[in-house]
N, C-alpha and C positions, 0 to 999 in steps of 0.2 A: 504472466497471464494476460490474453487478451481476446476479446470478446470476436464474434466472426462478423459482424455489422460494417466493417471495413479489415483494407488491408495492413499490414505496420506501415505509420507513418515516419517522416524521418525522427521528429523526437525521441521515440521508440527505438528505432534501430540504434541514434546516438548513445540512449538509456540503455541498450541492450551491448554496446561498446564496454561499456562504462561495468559492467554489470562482471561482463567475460574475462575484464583485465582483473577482477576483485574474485570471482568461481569460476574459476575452467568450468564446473560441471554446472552445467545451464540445460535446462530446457522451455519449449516455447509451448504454452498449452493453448487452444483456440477454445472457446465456451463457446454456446448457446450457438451450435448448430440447427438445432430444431427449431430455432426463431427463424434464422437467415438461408432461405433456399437456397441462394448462390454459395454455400459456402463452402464449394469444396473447389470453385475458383479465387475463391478469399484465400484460404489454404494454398494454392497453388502460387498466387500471390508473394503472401508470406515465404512461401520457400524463394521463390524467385528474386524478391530483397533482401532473405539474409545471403542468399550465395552472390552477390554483386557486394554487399557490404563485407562479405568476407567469410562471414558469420558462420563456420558448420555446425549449426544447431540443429537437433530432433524438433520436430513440428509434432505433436499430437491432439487434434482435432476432438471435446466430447461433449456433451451433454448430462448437466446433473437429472434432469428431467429425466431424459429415458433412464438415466442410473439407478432415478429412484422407482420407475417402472419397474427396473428387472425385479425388484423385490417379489413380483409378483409373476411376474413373466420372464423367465430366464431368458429367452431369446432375445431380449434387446438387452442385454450387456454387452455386448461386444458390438452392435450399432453405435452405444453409448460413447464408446472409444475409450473407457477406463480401461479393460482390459490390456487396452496398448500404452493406455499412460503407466499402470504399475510396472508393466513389462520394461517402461522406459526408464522408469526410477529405478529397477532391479538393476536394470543394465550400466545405465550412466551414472546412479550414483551410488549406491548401494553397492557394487560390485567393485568400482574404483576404491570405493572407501575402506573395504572390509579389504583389500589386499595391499592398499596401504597398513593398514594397522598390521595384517600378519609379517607385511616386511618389516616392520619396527619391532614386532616382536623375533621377529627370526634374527636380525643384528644383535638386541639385545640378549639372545640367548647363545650367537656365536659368540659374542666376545665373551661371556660365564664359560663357554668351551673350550673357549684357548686358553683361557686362563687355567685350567682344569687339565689341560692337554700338553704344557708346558710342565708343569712338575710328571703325568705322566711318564711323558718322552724322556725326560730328564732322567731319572730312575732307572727306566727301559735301558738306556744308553750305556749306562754304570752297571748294571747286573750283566748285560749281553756281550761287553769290550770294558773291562775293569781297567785295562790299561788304560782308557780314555778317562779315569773317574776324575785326573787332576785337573786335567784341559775343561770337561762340562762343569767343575763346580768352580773353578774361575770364569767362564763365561757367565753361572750365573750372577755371583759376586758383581762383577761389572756390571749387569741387569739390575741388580738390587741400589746400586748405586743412582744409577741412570733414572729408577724409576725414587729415588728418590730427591733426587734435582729437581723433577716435575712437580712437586709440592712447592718449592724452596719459590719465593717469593722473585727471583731472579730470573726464572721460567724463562724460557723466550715467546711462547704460549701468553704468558699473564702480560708481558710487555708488548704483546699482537691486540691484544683485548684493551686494555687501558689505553693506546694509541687508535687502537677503533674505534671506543667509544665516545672518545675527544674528537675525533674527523664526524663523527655519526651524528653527534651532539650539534655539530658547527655546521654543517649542512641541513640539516631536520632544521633549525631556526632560520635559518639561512631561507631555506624555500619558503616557511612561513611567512615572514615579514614581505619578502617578495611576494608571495602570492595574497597577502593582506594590501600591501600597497597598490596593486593591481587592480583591487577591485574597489579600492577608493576613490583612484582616478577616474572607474569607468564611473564608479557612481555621481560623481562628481561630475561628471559629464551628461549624466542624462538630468541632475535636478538641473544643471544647469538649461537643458532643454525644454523643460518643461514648467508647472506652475505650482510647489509643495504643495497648496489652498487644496487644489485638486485630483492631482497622480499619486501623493502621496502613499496610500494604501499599496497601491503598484508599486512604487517605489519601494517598501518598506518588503514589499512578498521577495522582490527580487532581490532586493541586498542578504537576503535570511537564505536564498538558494544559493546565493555567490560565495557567500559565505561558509555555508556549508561543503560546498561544493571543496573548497580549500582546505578545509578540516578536514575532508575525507582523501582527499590525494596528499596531504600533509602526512597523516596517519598511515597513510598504503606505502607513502616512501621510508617511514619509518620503519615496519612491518617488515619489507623487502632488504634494505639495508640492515636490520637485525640477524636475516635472513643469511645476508653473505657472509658480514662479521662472522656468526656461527661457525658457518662452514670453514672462513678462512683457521678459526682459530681452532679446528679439530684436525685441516690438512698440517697445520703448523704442530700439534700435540701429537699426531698419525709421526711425524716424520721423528721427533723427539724419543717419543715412546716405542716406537716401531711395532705398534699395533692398530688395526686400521676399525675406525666405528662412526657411527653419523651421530650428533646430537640434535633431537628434536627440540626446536626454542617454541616455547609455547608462547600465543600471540598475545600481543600486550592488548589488555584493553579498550575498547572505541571508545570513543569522545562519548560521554551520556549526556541526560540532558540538565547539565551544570552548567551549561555555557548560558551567557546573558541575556537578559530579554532587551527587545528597542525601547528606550525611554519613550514615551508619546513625545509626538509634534506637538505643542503647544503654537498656534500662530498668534503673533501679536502684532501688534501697529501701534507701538507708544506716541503719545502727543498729538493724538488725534481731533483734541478741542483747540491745541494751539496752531495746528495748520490750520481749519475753519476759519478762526480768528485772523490768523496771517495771509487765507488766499482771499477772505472776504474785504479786509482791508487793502490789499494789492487790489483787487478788483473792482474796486470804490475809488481810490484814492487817486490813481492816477487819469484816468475816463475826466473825472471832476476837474482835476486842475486844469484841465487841456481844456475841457469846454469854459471853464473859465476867463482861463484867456483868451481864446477865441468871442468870446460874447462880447467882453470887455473892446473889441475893437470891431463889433457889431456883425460878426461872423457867428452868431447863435445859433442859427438853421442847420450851418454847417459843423460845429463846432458838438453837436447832439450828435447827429453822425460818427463824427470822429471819434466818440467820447464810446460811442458803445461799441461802435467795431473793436476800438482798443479793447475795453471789457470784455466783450466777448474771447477776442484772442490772449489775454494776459490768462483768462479764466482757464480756458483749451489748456493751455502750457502747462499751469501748474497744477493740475486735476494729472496731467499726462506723466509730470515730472512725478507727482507721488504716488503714482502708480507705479512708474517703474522703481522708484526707491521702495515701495511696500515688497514688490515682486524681490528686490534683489534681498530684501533685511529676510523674506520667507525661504528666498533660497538658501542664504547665511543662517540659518537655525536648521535646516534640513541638511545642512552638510555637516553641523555640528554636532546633528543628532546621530547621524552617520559616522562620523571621525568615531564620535565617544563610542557607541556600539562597535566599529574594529577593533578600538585598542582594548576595551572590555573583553572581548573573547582572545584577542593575541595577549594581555595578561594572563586569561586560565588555561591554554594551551602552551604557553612557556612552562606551568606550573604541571600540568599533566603529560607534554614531552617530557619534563628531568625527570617525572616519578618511575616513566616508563623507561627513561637511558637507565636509571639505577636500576630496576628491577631485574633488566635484561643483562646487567652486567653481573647482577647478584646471580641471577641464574644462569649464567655460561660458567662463570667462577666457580661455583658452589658444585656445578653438576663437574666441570675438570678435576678440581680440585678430589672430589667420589672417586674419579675413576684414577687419577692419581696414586691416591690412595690405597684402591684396589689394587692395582700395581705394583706396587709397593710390600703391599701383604701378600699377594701369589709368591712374587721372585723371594720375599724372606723366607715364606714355607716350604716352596721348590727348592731351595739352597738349602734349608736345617732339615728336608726327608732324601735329598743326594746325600747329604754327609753320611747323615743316617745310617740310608740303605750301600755307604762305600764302606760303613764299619761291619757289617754284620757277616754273618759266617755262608758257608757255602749252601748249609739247609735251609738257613733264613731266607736269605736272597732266592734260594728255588721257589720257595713258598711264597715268598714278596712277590718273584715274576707272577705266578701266577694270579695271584690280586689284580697286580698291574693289567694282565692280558683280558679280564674281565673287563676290567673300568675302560680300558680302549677301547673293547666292542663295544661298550653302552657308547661311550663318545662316540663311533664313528656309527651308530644309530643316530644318535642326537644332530649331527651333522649333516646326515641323510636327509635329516626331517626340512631344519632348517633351511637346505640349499636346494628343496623341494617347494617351498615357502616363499622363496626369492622366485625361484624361476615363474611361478603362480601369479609371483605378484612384474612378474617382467623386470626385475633386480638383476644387475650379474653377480655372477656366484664369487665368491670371498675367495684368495688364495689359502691356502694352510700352512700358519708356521711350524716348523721342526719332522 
């Protein structure tokens, strides 16, 4: 959201990068048109920087004012430009959203169909070519085996995922520390440019942005790297199992606000009575002896001269020298306060990476292991109703087919639906085993 008073600046467009790598689904809303005459060159604007930055974003230009008019005057809602903001949320996220979710449920209702479709056929097979009954209930046999390996701790699935997890783990920290010590240096570079006594507070805003900033690409790489592992390890189970499905890894939680606060800057200047004491004696002490001696050999005129130039300059020095020793001991406490506030948050983010590597690992495990499972229980029941239906008599089996020929139509209903679902949601359509 941004107001029509000017055009996106680049911080904005940067934020707007930033924004698009984390939600495809963006839109750019311009406010308070009824303030700003010019603003439908502000708008034109805005389009014209996001299409050089790359950016294909909707633009929709509105006004809450005239919005809250319409209430009374229908004619200005659509001046308003809600009308074309809903229309733009219907379109770009609402519409995306809802046919993702139907392709998740259409996968997860094909793979309940194959499963369901496999003891059909199987049956069907045996009643219509009896000579085939030995050949399909040792293919399923071998199936029931097969899908029984996929539980067995031996997997090559569980040995893709535990080998994931370890590269995942080691990289996720990996990038942190790296992008922690990045922005120690930089910080360390600017207290070093400046005066903690007074930039501080600046200093302190931008270390909390930099910072954050690394929590949140820290967290995105994990996120996406969860992401793949998934996939890798369902292509890996797809090949094993020889039934194809996607699993959804639900996202691990964002960083809340547990991470550390900055200790305050406390500035000090220890020994502050004893330099007084030391530059005022420096500054006495030597003036004195020199006029001194000088008098002593009847150069007094001169030797007063001498004596306070020296004071004056000895004075200069050491005013200068503990200044810049005050300057370095405030920079040295503002790097300290800075080191301590990094490793404070790369402590709780070590702690809330591993909760999220185990969670992610519990739930790819947990969700294979289900469908495994399920696996496992189709090919046993599909093998113990082939046997079944290979013992039974010539009436039974007529009467069996006909069961069977129902439940295939309702399946290849349910499959209609489903691969209606995908194509909706722009999926391609599933092959069909048997």
């Amino acid at each position: 959201v941004t107001d029509a008073a000017q055009a996106l600046t680049a911080p904005e467009l940067e934020y707007l990068h930033t924004v698009v790598e984390r939600c495809p689904r963006t839109i750019v809303v311009v406010t308070k048109i009824d303030l700003h005459a010019p603003w439908r060159r502000i708008v034109a604007l805005d389009r014209d920087h996001l299409r050089t930055a790359g950016l294909d974003l909707p633009v929709v230009p509105v006004s809450s004012f005239l919005r809250l008019r319409a209430a009374t005057d229908s004619s200005l809602n659509a001046e308003s430009g809600f009308a074309e903001l809903v229309s733009a949320l219907a379109l770009h996220i609402v519409r995306p959203t809802t046919q993702k979710a139907a392709a998740a449920a259409a996968d997860e209702i094909g793979y309940v169909v194959e499963q369901l479709a496999e003891q059909n056929d199987a049956e069907q097979a045996v009643i219509e070519q009896s000579e085939t009954a030995a050949e399909v209930i040792e293919r399923l046999r071998r199936s029931q085996q097969a899908a029984a390996q996929l539980s067995a701790g031996t997997a090559s699935w569980q040995q893709i995922l535990s080998d994931g997890i370890q590269d995942l783990g080691a990289d996720v920290r990996h990038d942190l520390e790296e992008g922690m010590r990045e922005v120690l240096r930089r910080v360390e570079e600017v207290i070093d440019e400046s005066d903690p006594r007074t930039t501080w507070p600046q200093t302190e805003g931008w270390l909390r942005t930099q910072v954050a900033k690394v929590v949140v690409d820290n967290r995105t790489l994990l996120l996406h790297r969860a992401d793949d592992l998934a996939a890798a390890v369902a292509a890996r189970f797809e090949m094993d199992s020889g039934r194809g499905f996607t699993v959804p890894l639900g996202s691990v939680d964002d960083v809340q606000s547990n991470l550390p606060e900055i200790e305050a800057l406390s500035i000090t200047s220890p020994g502050r009575m004893a330099f007084a004491m030391l530059a005022t004696r420096s500054t006495l002490y030597i003036p004195m002896v020199v006029f001194s001696v000088l008098s002593g050999v009847g150069l007094a005129p001169i030797g007063a001269a001498i004596a306070v130039g020296l004071g004056l300059g000895i004075g200069r020095k050491i005013l200068r020298d503990e200044a810049t020793r005050q300057l370095a001991n405030r920079r040295q406490q503002a790097k300290g306060v800075a080191r301590s506030y990094i490793d404070n948050v790369a402590f709780v983010l070590r702690k809330d990476t591993l909760d999220a590597l185990r969670a992610a690992e519990r739930g790819l495990r947990d969700e294979f292991q289900a469908r495994a499972r399920a696996i496992h229980t189709s090919s046993t029941l599909a093998l113990r109703a082939v046997e079944r239906t290979a013992t039974m008599s010539a009436d039974q089996q007529s009467s069996r087919a006909r069961t069977l020929s129902e439940a295939q139509a309702h399946i290849a209903r349910v499959r209609s639906t489903t691969e209606q679902l995908r194509r909706e949601a722009g999926q391609p359509e599933v092959s069909r085993a048997g």
